[in-house]
matplotlib code that plots the C-alpha trace (Angstrom):
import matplotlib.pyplot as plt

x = [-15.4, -15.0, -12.6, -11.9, -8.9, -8.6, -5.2, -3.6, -5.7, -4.2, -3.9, -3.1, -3.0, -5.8, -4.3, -2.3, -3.3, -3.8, -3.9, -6.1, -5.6, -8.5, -7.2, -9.7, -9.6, -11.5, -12.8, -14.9, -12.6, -12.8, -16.5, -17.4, -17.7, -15.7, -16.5, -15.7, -18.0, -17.1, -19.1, -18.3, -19.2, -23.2, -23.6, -25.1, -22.6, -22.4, -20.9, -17.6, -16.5, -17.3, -15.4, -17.0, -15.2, -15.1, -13.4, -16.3, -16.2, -18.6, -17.2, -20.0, -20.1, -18.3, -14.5, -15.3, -11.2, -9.9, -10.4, -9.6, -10.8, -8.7, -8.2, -5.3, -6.5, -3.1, -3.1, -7.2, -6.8, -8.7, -7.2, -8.2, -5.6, -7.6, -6.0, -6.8, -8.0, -10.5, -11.4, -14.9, -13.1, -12.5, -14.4, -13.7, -13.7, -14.8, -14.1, -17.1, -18.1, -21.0, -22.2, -23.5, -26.1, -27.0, -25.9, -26.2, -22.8, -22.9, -19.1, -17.7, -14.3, -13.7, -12.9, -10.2, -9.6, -8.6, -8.7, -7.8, -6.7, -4.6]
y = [4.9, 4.5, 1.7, 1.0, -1.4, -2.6, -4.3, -5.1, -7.7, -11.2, -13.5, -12.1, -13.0, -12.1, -8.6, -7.7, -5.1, -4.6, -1.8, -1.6, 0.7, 1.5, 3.6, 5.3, 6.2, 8.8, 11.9, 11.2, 10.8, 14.4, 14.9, 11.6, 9.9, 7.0, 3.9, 0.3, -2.8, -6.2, -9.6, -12.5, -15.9, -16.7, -12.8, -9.8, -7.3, -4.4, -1.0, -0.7, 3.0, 5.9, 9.2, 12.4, 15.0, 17.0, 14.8, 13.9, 10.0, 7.8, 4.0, 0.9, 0.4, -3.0, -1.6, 1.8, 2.7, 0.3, 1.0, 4.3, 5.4, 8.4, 9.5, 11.6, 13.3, 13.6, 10.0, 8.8, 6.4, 5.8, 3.9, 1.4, 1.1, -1.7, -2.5, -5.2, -6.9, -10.0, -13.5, -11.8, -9.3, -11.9, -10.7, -10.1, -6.1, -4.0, -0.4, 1.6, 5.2, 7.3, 10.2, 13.2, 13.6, 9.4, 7.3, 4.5, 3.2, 3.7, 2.0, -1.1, -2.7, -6.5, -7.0, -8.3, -11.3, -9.8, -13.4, -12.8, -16.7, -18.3]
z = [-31.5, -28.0, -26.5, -23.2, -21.8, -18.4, -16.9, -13.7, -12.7, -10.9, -8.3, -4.7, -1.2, 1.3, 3.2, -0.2, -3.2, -6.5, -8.6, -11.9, -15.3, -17.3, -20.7, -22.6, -26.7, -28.5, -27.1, -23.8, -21.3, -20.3, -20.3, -18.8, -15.1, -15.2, -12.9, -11.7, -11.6, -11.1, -11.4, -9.0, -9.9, -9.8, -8.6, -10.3, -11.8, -9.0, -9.1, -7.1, -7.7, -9.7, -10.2, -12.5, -14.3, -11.4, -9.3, -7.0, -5.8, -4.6, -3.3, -2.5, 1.1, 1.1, -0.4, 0.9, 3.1, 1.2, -2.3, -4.5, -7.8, -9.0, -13.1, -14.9, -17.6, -19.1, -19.6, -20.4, -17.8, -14.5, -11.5, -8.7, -6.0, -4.3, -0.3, 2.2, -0.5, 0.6, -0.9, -1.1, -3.4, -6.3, -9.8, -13.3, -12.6, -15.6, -16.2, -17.7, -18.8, -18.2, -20.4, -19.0, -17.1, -16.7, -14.3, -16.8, -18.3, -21.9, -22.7, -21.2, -20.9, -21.4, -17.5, -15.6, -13.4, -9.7, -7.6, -4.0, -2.6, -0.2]

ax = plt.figure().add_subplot(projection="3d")
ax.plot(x, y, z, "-o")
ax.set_aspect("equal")
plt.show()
């Protein structure tokens, strides 16, 4: 059984950050690419950031410099320091895993509310 859990998620100023935790049970989090979608209101869930086992990274064009998707193994858990965050940023952000091989997700988190509001 795979579970994934998301935190960090809030309310922040346009120009602040944020930093999200996703932390990963069971036995996949050293095999798997990790990633990070989020959904915005009326919008189509779309892929933020992903990160494989190997370390290599790949970042949507619209948070690419100011968003960074890193994992410690030690720990199961992948990050997103997000910076300069914008009112466009606002989503429910979900953490997701993707088997070998696929670029499909395969395990989802329950999301997290990042609002970004003056």
């Amino acid at each position: 059984q795979v579970h994934l859990a998301e935190s960090g998620g809030g309310l922040v100023q346009p120009g602040e950050s944020l930093s999200l935790s996703c932390a990963a049970s069971g036995s996949i989090f050293s095999v798997y690419a990790m990633g990070w979608y989020r959904q915005a209101p009326g919008k189509e869930r779309e892929l933020v950031a992903t990160i494989d086992r190997d370390g290599r990274i790949n970042y949507a064009d619209s948070v690419k410099g100011r968003f960074t998707i890193s994992r410690a193994y030690a720990k199961n858990t992948v990050y997103l320091q997000m910076n300069s965050l914008k009112p466009d940023d606002t989503a429910v952000y979900y953490c997701a895993s993707f088997p070998p091989g696929t670029n499909r997700p395969l395990h989802w988190g329950q999301g997290t509310q990042v609002t970004v509001s003056s």
